[in-house]
Each structure stands twice: as C-alpha cells, then as structure tokens.
PDB file of N, H, CA, C and O in Angstrom:
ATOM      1  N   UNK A   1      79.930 111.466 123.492  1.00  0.00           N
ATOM      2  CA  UNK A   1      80.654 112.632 123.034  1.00  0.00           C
ATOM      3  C   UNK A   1      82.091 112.232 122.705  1.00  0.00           C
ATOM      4  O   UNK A   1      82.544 111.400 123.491  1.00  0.00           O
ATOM      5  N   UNK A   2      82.959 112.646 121.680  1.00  0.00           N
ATOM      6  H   UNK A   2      82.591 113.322 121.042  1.00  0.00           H
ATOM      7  CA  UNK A   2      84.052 112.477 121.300  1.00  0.00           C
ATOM      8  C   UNK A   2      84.927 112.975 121.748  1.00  0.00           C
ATOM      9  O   UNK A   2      84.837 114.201 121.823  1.00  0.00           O
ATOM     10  N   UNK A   3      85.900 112.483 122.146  1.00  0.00           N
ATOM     11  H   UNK A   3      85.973 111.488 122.085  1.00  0.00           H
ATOM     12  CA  UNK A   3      87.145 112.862 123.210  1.00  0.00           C
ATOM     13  C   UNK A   3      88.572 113.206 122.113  1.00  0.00           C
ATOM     14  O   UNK A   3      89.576 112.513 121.950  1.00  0.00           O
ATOM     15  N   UNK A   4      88.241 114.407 121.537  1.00  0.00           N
ATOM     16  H   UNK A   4      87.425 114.970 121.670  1.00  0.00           H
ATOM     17  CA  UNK A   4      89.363 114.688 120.779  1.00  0.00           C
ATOM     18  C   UNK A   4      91.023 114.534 121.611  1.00  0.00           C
ATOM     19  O   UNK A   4      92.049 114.014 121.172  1.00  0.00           O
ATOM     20  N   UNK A   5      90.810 115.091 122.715  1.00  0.00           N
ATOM     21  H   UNK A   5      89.976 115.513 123.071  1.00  0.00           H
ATOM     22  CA  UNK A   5      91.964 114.409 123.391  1.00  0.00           C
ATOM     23  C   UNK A   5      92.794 113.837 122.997  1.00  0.00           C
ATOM     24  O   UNK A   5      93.813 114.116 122.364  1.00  0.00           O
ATOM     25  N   UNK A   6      92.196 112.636 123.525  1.00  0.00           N
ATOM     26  H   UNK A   6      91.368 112.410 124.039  1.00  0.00           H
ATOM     27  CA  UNK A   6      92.479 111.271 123.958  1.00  0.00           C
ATOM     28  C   UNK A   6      92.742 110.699 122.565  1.00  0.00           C
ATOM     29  O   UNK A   6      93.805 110.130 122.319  1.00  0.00           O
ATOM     30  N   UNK A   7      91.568 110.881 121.456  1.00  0.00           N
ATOM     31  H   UNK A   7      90.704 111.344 121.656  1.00  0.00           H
ATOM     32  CA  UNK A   7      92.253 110.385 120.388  1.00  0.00           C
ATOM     33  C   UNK A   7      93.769 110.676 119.359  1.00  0.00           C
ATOM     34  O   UNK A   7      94.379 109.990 118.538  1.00  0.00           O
ATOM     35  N   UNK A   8      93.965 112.251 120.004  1.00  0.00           N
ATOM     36  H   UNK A   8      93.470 112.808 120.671  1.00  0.00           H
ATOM     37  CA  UNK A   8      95.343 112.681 119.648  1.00  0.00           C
ATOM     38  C   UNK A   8      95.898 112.227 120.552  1.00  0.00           C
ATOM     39  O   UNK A   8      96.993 112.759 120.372  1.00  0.00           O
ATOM     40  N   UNK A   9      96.020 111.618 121.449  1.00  0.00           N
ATOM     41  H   UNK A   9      95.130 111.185 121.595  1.00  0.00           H
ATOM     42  CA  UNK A   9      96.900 111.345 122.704  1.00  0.00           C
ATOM     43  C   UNK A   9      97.351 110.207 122.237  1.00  0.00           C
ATOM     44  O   UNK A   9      98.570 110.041 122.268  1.00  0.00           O
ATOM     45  N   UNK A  10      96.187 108.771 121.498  1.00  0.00           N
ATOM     46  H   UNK A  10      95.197 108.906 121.472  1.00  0.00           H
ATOM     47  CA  UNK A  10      96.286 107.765 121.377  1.00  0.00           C
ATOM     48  C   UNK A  10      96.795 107.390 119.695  1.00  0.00           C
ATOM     49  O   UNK A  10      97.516 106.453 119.354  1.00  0.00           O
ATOM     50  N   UNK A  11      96.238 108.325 118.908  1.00  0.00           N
ATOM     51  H   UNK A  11      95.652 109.087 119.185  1.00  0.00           H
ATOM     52  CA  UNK A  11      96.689 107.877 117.588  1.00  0.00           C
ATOM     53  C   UNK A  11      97.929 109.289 117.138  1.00  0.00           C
ATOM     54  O   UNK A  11      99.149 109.175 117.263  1.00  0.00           O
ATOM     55  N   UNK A  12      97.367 110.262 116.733  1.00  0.00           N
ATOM     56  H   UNK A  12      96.377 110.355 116.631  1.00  0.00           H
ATOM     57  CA  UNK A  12      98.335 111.342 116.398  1.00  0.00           C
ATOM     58  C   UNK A  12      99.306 111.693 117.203  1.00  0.00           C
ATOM     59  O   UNK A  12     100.330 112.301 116.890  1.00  0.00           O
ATOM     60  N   UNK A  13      99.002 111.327 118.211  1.00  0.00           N
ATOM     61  H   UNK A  13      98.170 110.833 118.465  1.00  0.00           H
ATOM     62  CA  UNK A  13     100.520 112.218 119.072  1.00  0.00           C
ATOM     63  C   UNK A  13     101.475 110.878 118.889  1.00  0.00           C
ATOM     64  O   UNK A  13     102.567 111.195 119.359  1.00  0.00           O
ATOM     65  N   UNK A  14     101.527 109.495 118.397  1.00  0.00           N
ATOM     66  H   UNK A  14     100.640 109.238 118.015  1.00  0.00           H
ATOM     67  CA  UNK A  14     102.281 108.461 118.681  1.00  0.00           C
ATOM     68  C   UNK A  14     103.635 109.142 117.405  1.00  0.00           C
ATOM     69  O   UNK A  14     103.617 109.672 116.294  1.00  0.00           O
ATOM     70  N   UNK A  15     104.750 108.682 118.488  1.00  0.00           N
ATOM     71  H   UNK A  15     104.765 108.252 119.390  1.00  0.00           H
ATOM     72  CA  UNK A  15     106.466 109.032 117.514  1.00  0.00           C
ATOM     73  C   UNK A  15     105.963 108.663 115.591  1.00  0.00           C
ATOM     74  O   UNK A  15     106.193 109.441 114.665  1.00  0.00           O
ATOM     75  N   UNK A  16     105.542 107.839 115.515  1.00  0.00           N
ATOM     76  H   UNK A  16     105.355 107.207 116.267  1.00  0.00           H
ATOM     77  CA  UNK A  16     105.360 107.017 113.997  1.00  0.00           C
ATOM     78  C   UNK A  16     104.496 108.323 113.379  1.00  0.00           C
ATOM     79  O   UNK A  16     104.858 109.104 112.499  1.00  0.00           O
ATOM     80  N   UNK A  17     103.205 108.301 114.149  1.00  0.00           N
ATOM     81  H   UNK A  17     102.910 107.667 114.864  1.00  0.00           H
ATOM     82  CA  UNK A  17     102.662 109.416 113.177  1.00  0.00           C
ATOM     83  C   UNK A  17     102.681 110.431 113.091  1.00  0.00           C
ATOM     84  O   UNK A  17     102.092 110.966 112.152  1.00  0.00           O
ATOM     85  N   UNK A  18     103.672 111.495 114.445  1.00  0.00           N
ATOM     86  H   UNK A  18     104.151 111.060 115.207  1.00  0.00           H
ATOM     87  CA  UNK A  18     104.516 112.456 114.205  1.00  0.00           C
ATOM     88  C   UNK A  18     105.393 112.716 112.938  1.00  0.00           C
ATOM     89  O   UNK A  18     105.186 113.723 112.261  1.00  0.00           O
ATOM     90  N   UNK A  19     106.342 111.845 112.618  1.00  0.00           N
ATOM     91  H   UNK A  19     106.510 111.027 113.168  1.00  0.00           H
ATOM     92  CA  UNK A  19     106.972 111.268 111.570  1.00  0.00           C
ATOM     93  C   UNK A  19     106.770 111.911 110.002  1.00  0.00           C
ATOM     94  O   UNK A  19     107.286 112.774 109.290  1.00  0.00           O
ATOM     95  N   UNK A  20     105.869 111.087 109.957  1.00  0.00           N
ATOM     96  H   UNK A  20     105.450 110.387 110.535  1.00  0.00           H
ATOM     97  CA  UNK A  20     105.084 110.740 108.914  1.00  0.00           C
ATOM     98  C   UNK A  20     104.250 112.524 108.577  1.00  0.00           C
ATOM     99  O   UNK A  20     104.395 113.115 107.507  1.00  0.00           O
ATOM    100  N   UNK A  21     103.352 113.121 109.866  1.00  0.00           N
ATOM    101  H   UNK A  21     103.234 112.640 110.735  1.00  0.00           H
ATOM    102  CA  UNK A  21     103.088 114.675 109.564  1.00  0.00           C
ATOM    103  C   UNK A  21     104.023 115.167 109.149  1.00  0.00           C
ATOM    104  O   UNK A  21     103.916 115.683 108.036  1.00  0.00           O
ATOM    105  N   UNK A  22     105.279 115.225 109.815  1.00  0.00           N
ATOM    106  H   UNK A  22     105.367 114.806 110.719  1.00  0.00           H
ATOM    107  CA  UNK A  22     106.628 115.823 109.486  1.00  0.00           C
ATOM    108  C   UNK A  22     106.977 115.545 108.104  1.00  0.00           C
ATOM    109  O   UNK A  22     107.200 116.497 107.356  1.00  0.00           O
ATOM    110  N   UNK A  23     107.064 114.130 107.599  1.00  0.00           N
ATOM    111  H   UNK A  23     106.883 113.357 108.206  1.00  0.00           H
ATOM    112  CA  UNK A  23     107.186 114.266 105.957  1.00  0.00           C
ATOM    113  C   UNK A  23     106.495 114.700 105.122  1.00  0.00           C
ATOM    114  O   UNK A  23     106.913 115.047 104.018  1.00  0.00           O
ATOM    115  N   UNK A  24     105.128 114.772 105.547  1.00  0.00           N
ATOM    116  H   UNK A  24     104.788 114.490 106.444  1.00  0.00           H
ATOM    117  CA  UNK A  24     104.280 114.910 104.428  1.00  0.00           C
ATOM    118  C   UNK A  24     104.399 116.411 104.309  1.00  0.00           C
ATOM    119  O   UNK A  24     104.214 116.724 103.133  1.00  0.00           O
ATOM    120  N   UNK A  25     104.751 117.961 105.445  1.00  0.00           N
ATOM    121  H   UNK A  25     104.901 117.706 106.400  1.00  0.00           H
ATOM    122  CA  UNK A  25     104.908 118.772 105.703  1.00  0.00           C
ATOM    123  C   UNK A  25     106.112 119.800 105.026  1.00  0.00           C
ATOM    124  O   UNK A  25     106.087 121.006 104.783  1.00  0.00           O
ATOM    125  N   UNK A  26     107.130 118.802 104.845  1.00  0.00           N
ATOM    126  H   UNK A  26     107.150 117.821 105.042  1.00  0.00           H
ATOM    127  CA  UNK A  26     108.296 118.401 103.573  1.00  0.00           C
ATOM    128  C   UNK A  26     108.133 118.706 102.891  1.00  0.00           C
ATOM    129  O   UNK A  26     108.505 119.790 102.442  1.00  0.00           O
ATOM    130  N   UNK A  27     107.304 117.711 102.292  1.00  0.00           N
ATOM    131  H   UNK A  27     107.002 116.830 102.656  1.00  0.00           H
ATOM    132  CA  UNK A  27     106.789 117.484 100.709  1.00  0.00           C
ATOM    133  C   UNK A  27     106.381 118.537  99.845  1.00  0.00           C
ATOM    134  O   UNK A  27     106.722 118.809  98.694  1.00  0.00           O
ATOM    135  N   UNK A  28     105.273 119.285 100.937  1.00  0.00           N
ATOM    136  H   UNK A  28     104.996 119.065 101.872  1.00  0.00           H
ATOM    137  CA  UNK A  28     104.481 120.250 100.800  1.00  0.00           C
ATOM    138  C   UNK A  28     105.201 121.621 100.395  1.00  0.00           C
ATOM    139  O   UNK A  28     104.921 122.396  99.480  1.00  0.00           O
ATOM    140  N   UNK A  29     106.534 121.701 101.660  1.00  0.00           N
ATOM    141  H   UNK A  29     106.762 121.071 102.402  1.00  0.00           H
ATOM    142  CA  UNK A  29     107.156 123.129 101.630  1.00  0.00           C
ATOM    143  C   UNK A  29     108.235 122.418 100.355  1.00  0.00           C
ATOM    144  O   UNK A  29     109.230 123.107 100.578  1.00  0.00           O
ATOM    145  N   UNK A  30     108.396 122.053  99.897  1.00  0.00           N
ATOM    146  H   UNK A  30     107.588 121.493  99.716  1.00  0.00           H
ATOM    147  CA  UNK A  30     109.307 121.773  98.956  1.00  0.00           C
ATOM    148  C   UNK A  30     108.711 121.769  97.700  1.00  0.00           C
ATOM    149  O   UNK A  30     109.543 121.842  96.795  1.00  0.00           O
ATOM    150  N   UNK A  31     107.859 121.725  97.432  1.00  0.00           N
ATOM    151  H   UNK A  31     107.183 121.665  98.167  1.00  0.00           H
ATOM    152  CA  UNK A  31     107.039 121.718  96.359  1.00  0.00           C
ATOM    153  C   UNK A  31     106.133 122.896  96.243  1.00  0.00           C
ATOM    154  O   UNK A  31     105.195 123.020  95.456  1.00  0.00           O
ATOM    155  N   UNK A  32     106.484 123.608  96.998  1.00  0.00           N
ATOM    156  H   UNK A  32     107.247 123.507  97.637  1.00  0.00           H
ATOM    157  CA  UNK A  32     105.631 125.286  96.951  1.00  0.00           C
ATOM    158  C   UNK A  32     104.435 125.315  97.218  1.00  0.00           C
ATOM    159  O   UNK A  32     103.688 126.180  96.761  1.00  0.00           O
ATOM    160  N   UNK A  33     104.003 124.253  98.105  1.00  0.00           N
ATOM    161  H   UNK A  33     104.610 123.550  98.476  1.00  0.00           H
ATOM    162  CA  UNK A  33     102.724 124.392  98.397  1.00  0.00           C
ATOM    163  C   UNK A  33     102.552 125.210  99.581  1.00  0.00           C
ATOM    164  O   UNK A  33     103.663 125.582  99.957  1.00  0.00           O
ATOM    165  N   UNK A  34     101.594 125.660 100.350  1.00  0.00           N
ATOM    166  H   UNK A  34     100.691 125.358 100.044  1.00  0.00           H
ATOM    167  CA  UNK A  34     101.376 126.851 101.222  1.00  0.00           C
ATOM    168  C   UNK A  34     100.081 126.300 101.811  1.00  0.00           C
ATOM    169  O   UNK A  34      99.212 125.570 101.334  1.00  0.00           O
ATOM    170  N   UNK A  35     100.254 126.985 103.210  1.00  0.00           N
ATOM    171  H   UNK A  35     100.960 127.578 103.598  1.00  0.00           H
ATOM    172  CA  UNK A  35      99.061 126.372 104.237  1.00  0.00           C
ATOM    173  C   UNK A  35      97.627 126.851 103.351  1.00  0.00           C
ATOM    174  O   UNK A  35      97.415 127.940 102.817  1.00  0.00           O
ATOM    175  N   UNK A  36      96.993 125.984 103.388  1.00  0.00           N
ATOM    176  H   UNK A  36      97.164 125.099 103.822  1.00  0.00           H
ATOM    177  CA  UNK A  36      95.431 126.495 102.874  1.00  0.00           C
ATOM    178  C   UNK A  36      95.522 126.158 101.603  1.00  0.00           C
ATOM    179  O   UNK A  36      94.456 126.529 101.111  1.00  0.00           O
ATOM    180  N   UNK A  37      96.194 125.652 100.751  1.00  0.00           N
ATOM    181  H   UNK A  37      97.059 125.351 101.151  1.00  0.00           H
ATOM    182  CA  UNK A  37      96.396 125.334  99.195  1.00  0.00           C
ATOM    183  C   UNK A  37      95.567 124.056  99.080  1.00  0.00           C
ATOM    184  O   UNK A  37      95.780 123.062  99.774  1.00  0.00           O
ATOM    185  N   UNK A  38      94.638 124.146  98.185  1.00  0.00           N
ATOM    186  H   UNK A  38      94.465 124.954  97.621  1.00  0.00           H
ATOM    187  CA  UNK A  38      93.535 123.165  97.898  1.00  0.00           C
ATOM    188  C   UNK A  38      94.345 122.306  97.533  1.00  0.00           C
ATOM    189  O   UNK A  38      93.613 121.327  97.675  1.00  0.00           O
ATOM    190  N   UNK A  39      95.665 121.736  97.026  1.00  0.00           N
ATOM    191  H   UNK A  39      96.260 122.532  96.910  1.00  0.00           H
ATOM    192  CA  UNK A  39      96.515 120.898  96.395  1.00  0.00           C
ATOM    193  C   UNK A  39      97.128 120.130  96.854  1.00  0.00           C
ATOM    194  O   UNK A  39      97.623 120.780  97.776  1.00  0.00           O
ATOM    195  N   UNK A  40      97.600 118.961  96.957  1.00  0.00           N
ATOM    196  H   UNK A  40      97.198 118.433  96.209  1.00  0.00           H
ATOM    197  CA  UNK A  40      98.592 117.684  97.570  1.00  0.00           C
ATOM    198  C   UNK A  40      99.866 117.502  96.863  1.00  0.00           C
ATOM    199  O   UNK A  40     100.000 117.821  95.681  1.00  0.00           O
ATOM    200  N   UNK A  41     100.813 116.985  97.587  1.00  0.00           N
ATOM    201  H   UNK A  41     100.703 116.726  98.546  1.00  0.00           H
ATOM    202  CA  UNK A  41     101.770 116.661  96.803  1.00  0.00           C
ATOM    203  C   UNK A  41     101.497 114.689  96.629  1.00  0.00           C
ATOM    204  O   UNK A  41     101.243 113.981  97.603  1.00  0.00           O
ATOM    205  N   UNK A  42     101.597 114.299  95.571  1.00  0.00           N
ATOM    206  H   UNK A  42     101.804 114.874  94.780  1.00  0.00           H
ATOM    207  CA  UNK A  42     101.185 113.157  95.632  1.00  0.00           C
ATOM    208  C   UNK A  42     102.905 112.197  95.432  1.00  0.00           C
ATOM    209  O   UNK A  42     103.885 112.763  94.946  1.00  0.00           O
ATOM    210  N   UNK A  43     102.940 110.626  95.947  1.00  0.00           N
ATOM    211  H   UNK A  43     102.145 110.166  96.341  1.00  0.00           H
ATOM    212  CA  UNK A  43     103.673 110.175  95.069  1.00  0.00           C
ATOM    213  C   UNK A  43     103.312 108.824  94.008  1.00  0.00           C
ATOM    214  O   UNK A  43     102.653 107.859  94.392  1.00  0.00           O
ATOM    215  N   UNK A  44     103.760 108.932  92.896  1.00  0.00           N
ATOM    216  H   UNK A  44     104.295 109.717  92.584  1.00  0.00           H
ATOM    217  CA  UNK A  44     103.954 108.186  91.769  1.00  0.00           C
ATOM    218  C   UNK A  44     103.801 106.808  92.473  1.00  0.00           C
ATOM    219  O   UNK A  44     102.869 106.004  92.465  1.00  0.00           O
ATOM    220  N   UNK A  45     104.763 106.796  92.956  1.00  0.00           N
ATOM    221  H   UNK A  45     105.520 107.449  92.962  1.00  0.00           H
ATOM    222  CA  UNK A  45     105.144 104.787  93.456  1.00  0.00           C
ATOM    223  C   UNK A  45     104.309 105.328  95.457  1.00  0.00           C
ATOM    224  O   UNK A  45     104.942 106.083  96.195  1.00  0.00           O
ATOM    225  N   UNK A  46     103.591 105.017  95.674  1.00  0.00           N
ATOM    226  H   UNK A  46     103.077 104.404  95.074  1.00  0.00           H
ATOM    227  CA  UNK A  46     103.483 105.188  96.983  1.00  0.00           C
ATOM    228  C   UNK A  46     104.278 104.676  98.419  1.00  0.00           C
ATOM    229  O   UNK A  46     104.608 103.534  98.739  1.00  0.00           O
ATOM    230  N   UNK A  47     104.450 105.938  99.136  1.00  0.00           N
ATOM    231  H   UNK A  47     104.182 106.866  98.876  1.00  0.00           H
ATOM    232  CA  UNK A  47     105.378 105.541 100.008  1.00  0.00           C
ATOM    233  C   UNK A  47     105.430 103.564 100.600  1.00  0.00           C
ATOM    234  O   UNK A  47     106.414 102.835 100.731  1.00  0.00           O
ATOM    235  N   UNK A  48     103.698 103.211 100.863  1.00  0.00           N
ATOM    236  H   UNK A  48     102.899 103.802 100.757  1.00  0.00           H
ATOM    237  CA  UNK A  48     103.355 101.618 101.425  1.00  0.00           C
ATOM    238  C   UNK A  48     103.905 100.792 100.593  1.00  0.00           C
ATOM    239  O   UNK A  48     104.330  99.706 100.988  1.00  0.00           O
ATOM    240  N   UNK A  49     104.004 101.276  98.966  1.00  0.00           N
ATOM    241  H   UNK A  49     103.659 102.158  98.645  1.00  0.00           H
ATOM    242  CA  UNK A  49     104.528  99.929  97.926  1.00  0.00           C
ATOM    243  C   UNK A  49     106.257 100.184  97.760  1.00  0.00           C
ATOM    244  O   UNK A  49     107.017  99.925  96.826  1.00  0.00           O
ATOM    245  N   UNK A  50     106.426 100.634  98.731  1.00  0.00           N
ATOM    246  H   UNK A  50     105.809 100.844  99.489  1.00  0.00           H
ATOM    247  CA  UNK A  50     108.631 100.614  98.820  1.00  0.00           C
ATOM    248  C   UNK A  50     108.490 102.188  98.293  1.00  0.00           C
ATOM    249  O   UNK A  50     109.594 102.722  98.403  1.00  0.00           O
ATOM    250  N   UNK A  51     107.434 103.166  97.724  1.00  0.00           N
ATOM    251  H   UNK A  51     106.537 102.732  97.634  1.00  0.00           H
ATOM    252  CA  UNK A  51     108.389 104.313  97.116  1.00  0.00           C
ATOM    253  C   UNK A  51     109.285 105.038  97.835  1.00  0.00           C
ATOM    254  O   UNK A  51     109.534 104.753  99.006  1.00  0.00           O
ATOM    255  N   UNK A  52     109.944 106.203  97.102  1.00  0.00           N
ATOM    256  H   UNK A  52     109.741 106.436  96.151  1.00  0.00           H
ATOM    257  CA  UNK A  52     110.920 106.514  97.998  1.00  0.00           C
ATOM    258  C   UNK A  52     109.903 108.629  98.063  1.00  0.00           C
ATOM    259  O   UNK A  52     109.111 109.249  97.354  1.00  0.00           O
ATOM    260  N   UNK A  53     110.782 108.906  99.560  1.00  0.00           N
ATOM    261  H   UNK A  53     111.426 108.402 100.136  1.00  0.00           H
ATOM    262  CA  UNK A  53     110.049 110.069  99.704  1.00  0.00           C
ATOM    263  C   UNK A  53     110.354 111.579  98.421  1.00  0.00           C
ATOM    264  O   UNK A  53     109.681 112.578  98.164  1.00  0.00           O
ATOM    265  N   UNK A  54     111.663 111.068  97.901  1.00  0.00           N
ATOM    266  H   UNK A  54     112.209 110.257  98.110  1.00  0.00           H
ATOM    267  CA  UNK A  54     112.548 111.946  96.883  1.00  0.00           C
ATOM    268  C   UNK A  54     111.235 112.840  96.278  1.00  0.00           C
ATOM    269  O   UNK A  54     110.048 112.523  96.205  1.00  0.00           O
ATOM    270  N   UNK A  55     111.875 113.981  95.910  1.00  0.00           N
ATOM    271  H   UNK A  55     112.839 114.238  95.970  1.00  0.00           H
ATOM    272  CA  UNK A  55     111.122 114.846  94.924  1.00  0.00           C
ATOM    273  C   UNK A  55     111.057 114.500  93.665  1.00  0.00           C
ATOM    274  O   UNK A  55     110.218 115.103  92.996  1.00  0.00           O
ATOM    275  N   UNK A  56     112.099 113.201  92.812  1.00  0.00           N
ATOM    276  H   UNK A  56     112.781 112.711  93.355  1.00  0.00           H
ATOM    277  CA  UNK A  56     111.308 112.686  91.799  1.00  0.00           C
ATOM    278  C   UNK A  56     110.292 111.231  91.932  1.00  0.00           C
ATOM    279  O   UNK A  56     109.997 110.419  91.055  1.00  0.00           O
ATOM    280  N   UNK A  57     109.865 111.280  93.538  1.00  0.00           N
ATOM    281  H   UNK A  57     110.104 111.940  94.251  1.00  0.00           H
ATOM    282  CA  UNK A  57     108.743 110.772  92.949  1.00  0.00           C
ATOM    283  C   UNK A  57     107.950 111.426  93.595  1.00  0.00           C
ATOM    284  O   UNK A  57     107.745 111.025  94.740  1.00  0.00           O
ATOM    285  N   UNK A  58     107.373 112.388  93.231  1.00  0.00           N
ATOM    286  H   UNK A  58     107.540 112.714  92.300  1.00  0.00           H
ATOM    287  CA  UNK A  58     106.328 113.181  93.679  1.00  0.00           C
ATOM    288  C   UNK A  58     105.863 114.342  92.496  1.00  0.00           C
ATOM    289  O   UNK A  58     106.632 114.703  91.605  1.00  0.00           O
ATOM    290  N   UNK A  59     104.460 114.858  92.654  1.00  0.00           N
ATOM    291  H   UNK A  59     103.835 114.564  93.377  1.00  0.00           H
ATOM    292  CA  UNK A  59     104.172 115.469  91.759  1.00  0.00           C
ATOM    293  C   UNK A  59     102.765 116.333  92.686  1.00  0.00           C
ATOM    294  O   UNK A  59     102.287 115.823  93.699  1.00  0.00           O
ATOM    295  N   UNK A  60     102.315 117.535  92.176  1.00  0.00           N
ATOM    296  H   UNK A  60     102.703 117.949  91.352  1.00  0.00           H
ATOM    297  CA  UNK A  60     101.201 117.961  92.665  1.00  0.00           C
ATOM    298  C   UNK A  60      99.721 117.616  91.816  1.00  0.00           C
ATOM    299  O   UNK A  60      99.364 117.689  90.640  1.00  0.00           O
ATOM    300  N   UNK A  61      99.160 117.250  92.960  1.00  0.00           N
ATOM    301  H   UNK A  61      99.450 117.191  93.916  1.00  0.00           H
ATOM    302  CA  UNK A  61      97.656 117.010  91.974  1.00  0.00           C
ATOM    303  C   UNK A  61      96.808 117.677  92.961  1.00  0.00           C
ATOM    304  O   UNK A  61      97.013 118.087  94.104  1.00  0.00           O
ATOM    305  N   UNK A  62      95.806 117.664  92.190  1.00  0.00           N
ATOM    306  H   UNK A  62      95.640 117.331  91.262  1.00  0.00           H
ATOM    307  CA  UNK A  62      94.567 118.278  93.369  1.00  0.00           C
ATOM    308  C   UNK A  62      94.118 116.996  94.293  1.00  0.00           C
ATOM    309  O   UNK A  62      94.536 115.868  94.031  1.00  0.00           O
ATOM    310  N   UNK A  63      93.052 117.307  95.623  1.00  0.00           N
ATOM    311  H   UNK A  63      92.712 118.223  95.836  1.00  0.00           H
ATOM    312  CA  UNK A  63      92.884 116.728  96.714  1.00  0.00           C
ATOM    313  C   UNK A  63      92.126 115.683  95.967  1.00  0.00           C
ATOM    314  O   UNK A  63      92.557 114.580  96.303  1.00  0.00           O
ATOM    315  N   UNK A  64      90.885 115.563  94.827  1.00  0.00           N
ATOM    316  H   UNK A  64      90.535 116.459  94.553  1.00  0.00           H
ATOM    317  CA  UNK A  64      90.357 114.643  94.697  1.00  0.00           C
ATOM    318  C   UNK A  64      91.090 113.859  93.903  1.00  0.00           C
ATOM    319  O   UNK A  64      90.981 112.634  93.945  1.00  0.00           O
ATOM    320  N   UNK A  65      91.747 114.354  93.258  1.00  0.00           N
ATOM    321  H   UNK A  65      91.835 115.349  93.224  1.00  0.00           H
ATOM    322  CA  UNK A  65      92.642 112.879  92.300  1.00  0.00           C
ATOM    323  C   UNK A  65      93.399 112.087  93.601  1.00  0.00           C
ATOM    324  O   UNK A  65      93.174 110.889  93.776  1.00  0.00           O
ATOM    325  N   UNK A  66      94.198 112.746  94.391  1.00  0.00           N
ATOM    326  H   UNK A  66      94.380 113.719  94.249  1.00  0.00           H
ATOM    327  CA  UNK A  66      95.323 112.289  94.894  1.00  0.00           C
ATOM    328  C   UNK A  66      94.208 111.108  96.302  1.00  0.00           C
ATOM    329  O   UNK A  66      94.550 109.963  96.600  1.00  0.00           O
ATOM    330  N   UNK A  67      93.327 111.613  96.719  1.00  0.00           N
ATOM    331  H   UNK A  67      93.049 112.542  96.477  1.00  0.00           H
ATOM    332  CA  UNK A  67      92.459 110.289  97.421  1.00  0.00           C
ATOM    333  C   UNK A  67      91.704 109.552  96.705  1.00  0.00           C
ATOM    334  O   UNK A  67      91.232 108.549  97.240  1.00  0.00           O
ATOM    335  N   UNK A  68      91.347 109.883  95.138  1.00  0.00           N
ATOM    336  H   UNK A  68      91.730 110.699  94.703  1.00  0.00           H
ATOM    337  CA  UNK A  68      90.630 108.746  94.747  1.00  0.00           C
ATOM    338  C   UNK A  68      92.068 107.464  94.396  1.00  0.00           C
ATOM    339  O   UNK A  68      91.904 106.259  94.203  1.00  0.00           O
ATOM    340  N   UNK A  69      93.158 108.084  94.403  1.00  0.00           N
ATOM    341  H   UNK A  69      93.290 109.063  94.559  1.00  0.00           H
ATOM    342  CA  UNK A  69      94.172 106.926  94.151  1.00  0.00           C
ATOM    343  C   UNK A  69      94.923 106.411  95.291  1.00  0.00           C
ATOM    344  O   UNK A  69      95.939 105.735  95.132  1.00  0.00           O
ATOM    345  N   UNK A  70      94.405 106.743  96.545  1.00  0.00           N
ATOM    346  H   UNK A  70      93.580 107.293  96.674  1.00  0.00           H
ATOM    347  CA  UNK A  70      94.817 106.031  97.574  1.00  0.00           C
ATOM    348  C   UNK A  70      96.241 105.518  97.843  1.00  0.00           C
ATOM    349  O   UNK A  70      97.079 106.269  98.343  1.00  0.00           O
ATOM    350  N   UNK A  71      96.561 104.061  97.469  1.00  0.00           N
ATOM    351  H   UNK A  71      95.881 103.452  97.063  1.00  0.00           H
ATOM    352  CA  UNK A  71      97.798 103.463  97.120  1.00  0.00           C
ATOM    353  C   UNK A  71      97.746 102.749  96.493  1.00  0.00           C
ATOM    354  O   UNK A  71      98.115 101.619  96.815  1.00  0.00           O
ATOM    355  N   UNK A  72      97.312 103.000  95.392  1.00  0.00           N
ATOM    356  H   UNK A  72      97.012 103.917  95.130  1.00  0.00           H
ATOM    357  CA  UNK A  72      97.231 102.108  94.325  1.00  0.00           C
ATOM    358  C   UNK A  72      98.371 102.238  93.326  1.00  0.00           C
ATOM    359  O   UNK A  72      98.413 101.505  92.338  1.00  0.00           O
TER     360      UNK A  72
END
C-alpha cells in the first residue's frame, strides 16, 4: 500500500520543492490562470537550460503541448 505520507514528507515537503510549487504558483497567478484551468504557463527557454522565471519568457499553452515538450 502507498504511503502518501511519507512520500510528501520525503519528496514534496523538501525546502527545494516547496520553492519551485511556489514559482510555478506565480507564474500561474500572473498570467491569469485560475485554480482548475485546463492550461499551463509554459517557458520558452526552460527554467533546467539557464531560462529565466520573467514573464517574457513564458507563455500559456494547453497541458498537452506544454508536457509533450518537457525541456526541450
């Protein structure tokens, strides 16, 4: 059985990926997105390849574009 817990205890609750919810949460209210909105805010240059979090590099796409492009 899966110990939801423990796995928020061990991966999500850590300072780093607090962080990181917190920006992406940003992104979201800054870009007019709203809880339950089928939509992402994506960025252009991805945060892993140096991008920066700024609102010009970001744009809204829907959920399947924005995971079929991962960090590419």
């Amino acid at each position: 059985m899966r110990d939801y817990k423990k796995e928020y205890k061990e991966y999500h609750g850590k300072p780093e990926q607090i962080k990181k919810r917190a920006e992406r949460n940003t992104a979201r209210a800054e870009s007019g997105l709203k809880k339950g909105d089928k939509k992402e805010v994506d960025h252009k240059t991805p945060l892993s390849k140096g991008g920066s979090p700024a609102k010009s590099n970001t744009r809204v796409v829907s959920r399947i574009t924005n995971r079929k492009k991962y960090n590419k």
